[in-house]
MMTF fields as JSON, N, C-alpha, C and O atoms, coordinates in Angstrom:
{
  "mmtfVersion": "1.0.0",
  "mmtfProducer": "UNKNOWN",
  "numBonds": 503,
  "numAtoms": 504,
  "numGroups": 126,
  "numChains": 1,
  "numModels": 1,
  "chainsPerModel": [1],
  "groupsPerChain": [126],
  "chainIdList": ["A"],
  "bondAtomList": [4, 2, 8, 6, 12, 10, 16, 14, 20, 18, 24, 22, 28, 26, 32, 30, 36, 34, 40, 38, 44, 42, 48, 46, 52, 50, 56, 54, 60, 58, 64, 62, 68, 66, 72, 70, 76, 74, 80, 78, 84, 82, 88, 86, 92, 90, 96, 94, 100, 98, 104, 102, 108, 106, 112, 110, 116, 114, 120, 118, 124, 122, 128, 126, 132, 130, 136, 134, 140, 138, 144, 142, 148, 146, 152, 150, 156, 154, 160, 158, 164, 162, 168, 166, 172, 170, 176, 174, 180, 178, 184, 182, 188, 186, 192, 190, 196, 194, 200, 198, 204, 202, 208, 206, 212, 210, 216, 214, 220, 218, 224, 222, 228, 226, 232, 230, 236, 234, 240, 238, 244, 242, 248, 246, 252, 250, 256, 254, 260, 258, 264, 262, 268, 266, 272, 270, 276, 274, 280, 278, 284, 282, 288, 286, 292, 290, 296, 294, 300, 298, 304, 302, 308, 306, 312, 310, 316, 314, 320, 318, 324, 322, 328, 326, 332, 330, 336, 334, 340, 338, 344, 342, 348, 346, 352, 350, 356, 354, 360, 358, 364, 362, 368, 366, 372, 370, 376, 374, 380, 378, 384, 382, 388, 386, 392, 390, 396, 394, 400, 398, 404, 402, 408, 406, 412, 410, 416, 414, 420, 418, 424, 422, 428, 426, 432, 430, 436, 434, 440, 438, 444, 442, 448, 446, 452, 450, 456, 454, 460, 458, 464, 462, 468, 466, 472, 470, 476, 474, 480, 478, 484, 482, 488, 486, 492, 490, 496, 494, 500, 498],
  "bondOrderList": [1, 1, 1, 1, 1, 1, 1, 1, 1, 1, 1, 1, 1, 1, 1, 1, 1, 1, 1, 1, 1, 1, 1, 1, 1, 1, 1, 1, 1, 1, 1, 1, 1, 1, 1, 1, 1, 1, 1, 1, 1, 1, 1, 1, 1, 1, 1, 1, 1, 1, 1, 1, 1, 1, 1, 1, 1, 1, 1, 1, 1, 1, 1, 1, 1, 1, 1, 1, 1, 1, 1, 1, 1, 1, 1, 1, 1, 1, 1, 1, 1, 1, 1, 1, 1, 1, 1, 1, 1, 1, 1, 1, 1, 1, 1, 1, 1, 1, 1, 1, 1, 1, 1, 1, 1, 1, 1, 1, 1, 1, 1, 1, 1, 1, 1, 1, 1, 1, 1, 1, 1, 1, 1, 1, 1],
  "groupList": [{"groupName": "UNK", "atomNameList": ["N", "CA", "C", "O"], "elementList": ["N", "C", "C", "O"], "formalChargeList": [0, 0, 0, 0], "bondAtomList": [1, 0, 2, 1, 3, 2], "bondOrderList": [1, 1, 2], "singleLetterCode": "X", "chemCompType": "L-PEPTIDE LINKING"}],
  "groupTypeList": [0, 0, 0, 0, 0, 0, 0, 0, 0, 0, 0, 0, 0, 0, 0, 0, 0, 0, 0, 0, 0, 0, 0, 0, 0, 0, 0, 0, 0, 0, 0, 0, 0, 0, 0, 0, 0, 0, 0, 0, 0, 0, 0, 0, 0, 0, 0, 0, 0, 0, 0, 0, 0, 0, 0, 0, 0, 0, 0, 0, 0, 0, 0, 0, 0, 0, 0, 0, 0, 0, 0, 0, 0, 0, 0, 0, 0, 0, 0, 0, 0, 0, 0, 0, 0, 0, 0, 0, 0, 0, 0, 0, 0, 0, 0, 0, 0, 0, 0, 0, 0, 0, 0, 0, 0, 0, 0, 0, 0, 0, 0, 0, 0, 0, 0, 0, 0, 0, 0, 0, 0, 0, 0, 0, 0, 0],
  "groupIdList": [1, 2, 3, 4, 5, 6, 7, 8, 9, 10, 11, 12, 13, 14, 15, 16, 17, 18, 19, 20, 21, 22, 23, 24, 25, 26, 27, 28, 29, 30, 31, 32, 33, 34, 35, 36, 37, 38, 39, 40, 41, 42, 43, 44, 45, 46, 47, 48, 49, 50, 51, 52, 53, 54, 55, 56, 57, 58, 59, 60, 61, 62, 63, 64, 65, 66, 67, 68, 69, 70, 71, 72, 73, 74, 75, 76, 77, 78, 79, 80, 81, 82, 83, 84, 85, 86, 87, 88, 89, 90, 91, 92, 93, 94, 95, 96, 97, 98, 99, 100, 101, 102, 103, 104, 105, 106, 107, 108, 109, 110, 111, 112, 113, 114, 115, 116, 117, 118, 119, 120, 121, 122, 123, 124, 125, 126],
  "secStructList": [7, 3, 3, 3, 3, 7, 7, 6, 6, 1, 7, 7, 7, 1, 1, 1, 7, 7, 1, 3, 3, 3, 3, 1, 1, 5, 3, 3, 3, 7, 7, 5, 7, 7, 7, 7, 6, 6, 6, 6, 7, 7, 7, 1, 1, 6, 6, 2, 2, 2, 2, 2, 2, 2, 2, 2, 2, 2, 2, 2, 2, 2, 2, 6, 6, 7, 7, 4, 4, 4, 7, 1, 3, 3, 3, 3, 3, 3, 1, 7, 4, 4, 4, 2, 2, 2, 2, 2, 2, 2, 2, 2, 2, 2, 1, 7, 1, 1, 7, 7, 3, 3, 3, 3, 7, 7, 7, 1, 7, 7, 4, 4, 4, 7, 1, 3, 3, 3, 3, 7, 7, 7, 5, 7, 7, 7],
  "xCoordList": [139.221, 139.631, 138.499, 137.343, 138.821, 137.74, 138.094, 139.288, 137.366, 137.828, 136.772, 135.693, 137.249, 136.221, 136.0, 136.575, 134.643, 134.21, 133.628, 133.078, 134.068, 133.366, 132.797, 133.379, 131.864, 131.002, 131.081, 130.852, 131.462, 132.04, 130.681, 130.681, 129.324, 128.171, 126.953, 125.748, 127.549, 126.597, 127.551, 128.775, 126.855, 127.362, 128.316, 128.217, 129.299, 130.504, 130.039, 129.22, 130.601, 130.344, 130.811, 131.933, 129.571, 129.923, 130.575, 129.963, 131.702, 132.569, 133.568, 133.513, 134.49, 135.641, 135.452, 135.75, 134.985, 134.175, 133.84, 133.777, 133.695, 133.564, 132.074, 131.129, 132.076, 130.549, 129.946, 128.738, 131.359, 130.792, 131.809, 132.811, 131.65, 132.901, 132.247, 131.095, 133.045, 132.546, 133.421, 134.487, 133.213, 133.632, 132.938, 131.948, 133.789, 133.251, 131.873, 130.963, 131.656, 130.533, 129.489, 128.552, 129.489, 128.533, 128.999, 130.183, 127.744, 127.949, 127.492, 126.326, 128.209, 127.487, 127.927, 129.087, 126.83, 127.051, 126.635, 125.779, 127.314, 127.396, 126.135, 125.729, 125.565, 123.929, 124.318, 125.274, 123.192, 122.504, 121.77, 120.82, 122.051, 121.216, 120.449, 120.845, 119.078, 118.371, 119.257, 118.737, 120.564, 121.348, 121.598, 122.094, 121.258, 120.635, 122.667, 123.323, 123.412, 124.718, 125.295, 126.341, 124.521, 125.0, 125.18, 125.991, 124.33, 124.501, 124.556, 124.365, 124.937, 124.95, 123.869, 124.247, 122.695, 121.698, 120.471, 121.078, 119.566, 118.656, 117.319, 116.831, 116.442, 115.424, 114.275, 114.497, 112.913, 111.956, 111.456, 111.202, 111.305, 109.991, 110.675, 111.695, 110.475, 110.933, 110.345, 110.496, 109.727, 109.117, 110.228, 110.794, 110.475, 111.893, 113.357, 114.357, 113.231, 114.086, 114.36, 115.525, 113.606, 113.295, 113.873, 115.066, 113.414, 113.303, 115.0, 115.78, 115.641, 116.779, 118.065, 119.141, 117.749, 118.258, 118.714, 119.75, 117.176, 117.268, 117.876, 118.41, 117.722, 118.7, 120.118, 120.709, 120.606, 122.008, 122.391, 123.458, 121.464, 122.219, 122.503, 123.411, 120.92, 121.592, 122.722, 123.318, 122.875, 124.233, 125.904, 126.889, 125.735, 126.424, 127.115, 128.306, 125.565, 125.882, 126.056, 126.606, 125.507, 126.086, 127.498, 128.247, 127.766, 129.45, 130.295, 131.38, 129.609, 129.952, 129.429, 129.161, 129.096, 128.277, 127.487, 127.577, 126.307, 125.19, 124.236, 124.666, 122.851, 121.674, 120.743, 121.129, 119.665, 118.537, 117.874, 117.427, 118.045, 116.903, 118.299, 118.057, 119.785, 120.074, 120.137, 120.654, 119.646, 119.741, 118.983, 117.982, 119.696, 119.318, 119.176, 118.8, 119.222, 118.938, 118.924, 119.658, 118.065, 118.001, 117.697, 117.193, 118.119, 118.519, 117.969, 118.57, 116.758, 116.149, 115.899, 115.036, 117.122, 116.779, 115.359, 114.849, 114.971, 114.015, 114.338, 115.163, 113.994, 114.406, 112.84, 112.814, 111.657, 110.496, 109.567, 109.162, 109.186, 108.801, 107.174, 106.546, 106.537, 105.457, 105.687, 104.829, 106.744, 107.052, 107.396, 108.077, 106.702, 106.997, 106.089, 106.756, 104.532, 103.885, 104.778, 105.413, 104.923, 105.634, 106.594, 106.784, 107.6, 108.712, 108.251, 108.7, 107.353, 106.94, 106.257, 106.394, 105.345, 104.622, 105.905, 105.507, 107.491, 108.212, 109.044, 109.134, 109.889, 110.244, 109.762, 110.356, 108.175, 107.562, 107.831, 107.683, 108.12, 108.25, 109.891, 110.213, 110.555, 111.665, 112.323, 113.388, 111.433, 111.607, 110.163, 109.223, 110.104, 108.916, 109.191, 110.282, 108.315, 108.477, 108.713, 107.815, 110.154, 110.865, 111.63, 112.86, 110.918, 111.624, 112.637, 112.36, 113.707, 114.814, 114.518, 113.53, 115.297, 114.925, 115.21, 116.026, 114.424, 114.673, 114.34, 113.367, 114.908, 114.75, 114.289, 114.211, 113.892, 113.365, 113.295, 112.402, 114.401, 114.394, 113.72, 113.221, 113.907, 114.002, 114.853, 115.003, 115.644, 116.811, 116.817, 116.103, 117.674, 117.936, 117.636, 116.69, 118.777, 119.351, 120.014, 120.392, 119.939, 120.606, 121.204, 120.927, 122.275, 123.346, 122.569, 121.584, 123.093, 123.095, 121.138, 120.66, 120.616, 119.352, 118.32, 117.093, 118.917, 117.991, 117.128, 117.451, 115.936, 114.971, 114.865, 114.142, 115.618, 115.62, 116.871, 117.54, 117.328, 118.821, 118.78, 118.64, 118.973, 119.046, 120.586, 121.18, 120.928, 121.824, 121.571, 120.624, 122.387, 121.802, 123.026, 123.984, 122.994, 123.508, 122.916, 121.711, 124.089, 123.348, 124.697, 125.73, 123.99, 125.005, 125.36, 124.897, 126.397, 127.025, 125.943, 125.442, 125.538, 124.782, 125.552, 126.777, 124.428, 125.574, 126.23, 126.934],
  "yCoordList": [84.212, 85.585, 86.325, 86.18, 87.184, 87.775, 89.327, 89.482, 90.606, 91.612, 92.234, 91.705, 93.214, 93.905, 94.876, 95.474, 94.859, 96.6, 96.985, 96.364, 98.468, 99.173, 100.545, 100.923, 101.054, 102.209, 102.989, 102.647, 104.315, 105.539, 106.192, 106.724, 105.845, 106.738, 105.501, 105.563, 104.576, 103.953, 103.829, 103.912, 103.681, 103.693, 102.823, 101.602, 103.626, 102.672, 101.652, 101.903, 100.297, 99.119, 99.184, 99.5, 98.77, 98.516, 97.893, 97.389, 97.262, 96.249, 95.917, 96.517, 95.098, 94.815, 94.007, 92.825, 94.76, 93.779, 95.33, 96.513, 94.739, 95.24, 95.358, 94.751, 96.259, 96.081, 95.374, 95.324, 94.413, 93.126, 92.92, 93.611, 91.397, 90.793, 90.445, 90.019, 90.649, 89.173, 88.675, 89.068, 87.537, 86.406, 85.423, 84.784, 85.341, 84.614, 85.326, 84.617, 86.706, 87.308, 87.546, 88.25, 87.048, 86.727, 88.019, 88.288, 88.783, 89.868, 89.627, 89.902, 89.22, 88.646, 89.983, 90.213, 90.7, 92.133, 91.74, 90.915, 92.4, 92.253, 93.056, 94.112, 92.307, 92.847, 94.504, 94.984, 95.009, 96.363, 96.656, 95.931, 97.763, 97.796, 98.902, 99.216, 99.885, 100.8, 102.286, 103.295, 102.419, 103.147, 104.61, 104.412, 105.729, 106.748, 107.221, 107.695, 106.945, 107.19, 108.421, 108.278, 110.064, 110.926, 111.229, 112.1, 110.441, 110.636, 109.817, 110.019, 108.352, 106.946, 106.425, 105.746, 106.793, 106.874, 105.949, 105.386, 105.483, 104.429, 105.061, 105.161, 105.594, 106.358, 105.401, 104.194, 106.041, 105.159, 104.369, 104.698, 103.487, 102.37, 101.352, 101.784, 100.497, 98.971, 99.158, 98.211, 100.224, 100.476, 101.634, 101.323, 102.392, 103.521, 102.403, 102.496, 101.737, 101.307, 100.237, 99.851, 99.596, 98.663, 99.68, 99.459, 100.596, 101.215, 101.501, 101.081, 102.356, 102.751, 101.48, 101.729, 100.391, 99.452, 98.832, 98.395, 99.081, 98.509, 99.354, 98.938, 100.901, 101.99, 101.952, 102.269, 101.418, 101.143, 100.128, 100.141, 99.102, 97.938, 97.839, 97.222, 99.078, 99.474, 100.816, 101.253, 101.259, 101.765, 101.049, 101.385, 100.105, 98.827, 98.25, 98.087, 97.851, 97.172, 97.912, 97.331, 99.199, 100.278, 99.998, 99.503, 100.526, 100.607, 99.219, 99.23, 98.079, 96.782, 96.559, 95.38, 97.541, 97.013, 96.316, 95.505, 96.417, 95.46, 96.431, 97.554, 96.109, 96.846, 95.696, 94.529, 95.979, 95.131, 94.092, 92.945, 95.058, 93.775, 92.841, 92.066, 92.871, 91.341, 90.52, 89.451, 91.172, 90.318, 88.73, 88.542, 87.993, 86.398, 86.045, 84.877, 86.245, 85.651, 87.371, 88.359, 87.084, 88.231, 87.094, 85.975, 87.699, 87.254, 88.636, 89.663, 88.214, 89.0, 88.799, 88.138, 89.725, 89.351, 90.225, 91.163, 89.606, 90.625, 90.846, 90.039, 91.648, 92.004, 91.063, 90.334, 91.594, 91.216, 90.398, 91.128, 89.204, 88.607, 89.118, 88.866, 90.077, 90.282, 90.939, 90.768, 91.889, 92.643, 92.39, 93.05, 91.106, 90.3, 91.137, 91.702, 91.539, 92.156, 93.227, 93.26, 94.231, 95.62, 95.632, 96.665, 94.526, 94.772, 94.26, 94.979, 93.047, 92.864, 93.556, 93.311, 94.635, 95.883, 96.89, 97.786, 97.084, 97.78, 97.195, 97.849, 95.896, 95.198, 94.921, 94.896, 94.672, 94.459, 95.927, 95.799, 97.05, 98.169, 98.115, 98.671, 97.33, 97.159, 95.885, 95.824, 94.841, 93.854, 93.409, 93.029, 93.508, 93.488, 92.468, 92.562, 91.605, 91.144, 89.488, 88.732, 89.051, 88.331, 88.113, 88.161, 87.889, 88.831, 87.476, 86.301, 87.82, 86.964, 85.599, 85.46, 84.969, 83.614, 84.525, 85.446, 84.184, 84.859, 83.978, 83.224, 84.044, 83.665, 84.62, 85.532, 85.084, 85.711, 84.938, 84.154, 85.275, 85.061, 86.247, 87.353, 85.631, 86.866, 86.632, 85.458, 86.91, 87.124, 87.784, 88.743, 87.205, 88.143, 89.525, 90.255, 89.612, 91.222, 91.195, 90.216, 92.884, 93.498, 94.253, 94.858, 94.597, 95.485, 96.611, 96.705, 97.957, 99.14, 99.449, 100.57, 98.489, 98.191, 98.187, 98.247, 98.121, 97.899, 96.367, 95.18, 97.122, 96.415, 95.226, 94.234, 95.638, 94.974, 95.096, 96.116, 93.837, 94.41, 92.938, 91.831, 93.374, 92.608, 92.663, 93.697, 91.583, 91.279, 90.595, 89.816, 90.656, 89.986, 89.59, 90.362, 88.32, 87.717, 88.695, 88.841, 89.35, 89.489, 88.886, 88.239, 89.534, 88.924, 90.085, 91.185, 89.784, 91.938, 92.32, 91.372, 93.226, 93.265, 92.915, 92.806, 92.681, 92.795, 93.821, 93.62],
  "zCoordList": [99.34, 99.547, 100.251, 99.854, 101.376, 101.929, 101.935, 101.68, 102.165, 102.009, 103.454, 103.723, 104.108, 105.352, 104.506, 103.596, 105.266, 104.768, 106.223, 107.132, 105.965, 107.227, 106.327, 105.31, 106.741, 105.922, 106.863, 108.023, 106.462, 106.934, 107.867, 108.978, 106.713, 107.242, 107.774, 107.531, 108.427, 109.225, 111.026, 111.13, 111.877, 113.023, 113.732, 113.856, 114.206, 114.416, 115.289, 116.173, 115.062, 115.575, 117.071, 117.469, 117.92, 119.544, 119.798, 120.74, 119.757, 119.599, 118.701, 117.628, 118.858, 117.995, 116.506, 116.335, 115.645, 114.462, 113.377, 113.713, 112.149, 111.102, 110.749, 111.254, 109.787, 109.411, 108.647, 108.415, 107.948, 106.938, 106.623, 106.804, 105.819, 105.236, 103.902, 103.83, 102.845, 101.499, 101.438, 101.91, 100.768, 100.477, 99.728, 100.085, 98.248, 96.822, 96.504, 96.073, 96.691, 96.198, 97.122, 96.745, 98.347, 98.836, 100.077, 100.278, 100.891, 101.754, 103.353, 103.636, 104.198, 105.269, 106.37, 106.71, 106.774, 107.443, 109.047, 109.366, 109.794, 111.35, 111.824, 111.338, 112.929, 112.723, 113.244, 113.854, 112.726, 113.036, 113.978, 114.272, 114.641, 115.598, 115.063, 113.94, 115.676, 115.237, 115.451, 114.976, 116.149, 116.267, 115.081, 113.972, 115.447, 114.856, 114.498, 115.425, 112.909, 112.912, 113.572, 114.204, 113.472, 113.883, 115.168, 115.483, 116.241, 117.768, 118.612, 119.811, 117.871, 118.295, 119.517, 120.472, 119.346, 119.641, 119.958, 120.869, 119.965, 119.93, 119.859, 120.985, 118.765, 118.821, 119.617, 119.71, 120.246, 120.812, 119.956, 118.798, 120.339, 119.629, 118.799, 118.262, 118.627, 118.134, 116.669, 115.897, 116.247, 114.85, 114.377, 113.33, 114.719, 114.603, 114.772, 114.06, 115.493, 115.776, 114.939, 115.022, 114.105, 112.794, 111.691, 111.482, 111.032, 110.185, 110.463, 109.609, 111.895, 111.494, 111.251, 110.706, 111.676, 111.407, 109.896, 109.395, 109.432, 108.032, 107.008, 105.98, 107.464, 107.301, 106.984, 105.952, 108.281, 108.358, 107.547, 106.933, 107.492, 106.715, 105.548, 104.991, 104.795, 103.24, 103.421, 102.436, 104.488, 104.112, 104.078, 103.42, 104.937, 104.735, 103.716, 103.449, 102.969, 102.13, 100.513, 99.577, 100.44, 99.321, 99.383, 98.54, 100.862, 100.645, 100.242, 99.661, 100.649, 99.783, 98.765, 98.534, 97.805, 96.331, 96.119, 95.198, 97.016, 96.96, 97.547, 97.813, 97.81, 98.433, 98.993, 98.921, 99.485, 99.794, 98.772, 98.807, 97.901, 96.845, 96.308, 95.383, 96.849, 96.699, 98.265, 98.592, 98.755, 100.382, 99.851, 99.159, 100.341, 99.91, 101.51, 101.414, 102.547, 103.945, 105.287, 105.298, 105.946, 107.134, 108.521, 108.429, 109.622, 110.743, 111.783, 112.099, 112.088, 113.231, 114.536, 115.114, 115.054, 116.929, 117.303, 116.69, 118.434, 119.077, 120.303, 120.731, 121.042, 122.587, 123.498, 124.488, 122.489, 122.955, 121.904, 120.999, 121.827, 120.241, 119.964, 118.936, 121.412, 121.222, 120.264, 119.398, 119.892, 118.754, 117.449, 116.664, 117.303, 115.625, 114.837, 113.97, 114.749, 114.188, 113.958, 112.904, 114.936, 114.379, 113.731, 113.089, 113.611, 113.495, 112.095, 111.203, 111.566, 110.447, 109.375, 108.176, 110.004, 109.139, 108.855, 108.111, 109.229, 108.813, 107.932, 106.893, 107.961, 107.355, 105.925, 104.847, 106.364, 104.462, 103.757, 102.542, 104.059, 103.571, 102.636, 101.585, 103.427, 102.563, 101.973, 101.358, 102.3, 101.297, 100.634, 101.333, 99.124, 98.766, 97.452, 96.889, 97.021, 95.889, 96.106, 96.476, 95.792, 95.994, 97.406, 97.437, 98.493, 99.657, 100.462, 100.218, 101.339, 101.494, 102.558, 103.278, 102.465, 103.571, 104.967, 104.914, 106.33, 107.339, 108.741, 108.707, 109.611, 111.172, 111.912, 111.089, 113.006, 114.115, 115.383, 115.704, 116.09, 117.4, 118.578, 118.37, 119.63, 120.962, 121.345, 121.008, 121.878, 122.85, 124.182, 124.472, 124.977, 126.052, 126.069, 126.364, 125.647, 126.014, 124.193, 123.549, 123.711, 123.272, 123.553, 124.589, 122.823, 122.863, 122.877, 122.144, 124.054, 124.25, 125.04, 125.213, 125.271, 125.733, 124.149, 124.242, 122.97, 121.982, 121.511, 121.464, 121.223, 120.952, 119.592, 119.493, 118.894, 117.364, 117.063, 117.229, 116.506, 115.558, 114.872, 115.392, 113.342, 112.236, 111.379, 111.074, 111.162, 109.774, 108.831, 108.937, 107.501, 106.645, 105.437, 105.381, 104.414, 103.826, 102.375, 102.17, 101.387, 100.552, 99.256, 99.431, 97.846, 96.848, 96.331, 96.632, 95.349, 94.911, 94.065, 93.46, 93.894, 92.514, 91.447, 91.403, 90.255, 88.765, 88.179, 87.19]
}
């Protein structure tokens, strides 16, 4: 059984796709871009642009009954990989502790000319 979720107060998806699906408990959310929800936007810097990302994804995943500290896997594009440091000094700000299994690529191109955009696998809370 799978159910969509789309969250009212994170930014509508560039494309034909939801903002997550679960299925058997588990929350697999369509990546994020740093996209600012009220003016569909892209603020400067790959460090703003980290932060509003990771933003969006706990709004995401609220609206699917889960948050960050159950994220069990993250999936990080980069536009530029010189930008692994930055994008890593913002990231540790919101996973701390126990923190999730993760990849980091570069890529081409992102969507809308952004620099960073992350998704992530999480579980419901209890």
């Amino acid at each position: 059984m799978k159910k969509t979720i789309n969250a009212p107060k994170a930014p509508t998806a560039v494309g034909p796709y939801v903002h997550a699906v679960e299925a058997n408990g588990l929350i697999f959310t369509s990546g994020q871009l740093g996209l600012v929800p009220e003016s569909g936007t892209l603020p400067e810097g790959v460090e703003a642009q980290t932060h509003q990302s990771l933003k969006n994804l706990a709004t995401v995943l609220e609206e699917a009954g889960s948050n960050l500290a159950n994220v069990v896997k993250t999936t990080v594009f980069l536009d530029d990989i010189n930008d692994f440091a930055k994008v890593n000094e913002v990231y540790a700000q919101y996973f701390q502790g126990k923190t999730p299994a993760r990849s980091c690529v570069e890529v081409a191109r992102l969507p809308k000319g952004g620099l960073v955009e992350i998704e992530v696998v999480a579980v419901k809370k209890d």
